[in-house]
C-alpha positions in Angstrom: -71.9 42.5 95.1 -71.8 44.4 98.6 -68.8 46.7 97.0 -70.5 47.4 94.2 -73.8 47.9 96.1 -71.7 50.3 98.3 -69.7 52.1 95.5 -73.5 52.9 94.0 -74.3 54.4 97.1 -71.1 56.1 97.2 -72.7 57.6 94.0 -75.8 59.0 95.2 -74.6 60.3 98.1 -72.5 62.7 95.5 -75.4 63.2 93.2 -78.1 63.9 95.7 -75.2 65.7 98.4 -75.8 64.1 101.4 -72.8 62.1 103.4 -73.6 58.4 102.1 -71.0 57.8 105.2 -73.5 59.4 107.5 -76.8 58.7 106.1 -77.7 54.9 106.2 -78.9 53.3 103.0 -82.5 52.9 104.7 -82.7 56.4 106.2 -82.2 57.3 102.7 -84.4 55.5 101.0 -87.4 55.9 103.5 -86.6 59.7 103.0 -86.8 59.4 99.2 -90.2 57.2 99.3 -91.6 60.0 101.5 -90.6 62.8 99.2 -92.3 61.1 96.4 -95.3 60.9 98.2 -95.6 64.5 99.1 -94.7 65.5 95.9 -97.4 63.5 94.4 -100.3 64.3 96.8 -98.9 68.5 96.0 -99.5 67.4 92.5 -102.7 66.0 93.3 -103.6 69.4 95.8 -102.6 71.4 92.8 -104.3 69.7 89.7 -107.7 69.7 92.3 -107.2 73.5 93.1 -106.7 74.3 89.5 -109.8 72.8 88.1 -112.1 74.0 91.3 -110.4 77.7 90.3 -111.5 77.2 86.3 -114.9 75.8 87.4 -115.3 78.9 89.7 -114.1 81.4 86.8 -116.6 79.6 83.9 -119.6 79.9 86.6 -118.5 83.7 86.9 -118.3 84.1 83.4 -121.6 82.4 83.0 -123.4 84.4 85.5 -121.8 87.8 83.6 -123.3 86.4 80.1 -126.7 85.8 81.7 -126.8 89.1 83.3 -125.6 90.8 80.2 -128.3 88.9 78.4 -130.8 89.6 80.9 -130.3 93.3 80.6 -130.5 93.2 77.3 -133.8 91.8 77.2 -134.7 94.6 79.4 -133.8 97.2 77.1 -135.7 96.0 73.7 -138.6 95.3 76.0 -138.3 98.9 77.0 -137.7 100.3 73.9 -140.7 98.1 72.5 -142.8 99.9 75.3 -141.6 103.0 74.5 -142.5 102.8 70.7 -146.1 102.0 71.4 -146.9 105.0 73.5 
C-alpha cells in the first residue's frame, strides 16, 4: 500500500514537474488546496466584475435611449410650435 501510495506520487511529481523527492506529499497537497482556492475566488472576482461591467453598459445604453427619446420629444414639440405661428 505505502509503495503503491509512493509510486502514485512518483506520478504526479512527473505530471505536474515538481521533484516528488523534494517536495513532501503534504507541501504538495496544501499547495494544490491553496491553488484551487484562488483560482475559484478569481472566478468568483471575474464573474462579479463582469456583470457589474454589463450592468454599467445597459444603464449607459439606457440613459443614451432616454436622451435620444428626450430630444426627440423636443423636436415635434418644436415643430408643433412652429406650425401654429
Amino acid at each position: 500500500m505505502h509503495n503503491n501510495m509512493i509510486k502514485l506520487y512518483d506520478s504526479l511529481g512527473d505530471y505536474f514537474c515538481f521533484d516528488s523527492k523534494a517536495v513532501c506529499i503534504e507541501d504538495f497537497f496544501v499547495d494544490l488546496s491553496t491553488f484551487r482556492t484562488l483560482f475559484l475566488e478569481a472566478l468568483r472576482e471575474n464573474n462579479k466584475r463582469r456583470e457589474m461591467e454589463e450592468k454599467i453598459k445597459r444603464a449607459k445604453l439606457a440613459k443614451e435611449k432616454a436622451e435620444r427619446e428626450r430630444l426627440e420629444r423636443q423636436q415635434k414639440k418644436k415643430q408643433l410650435i412652429d406650425m401654429n405661428k
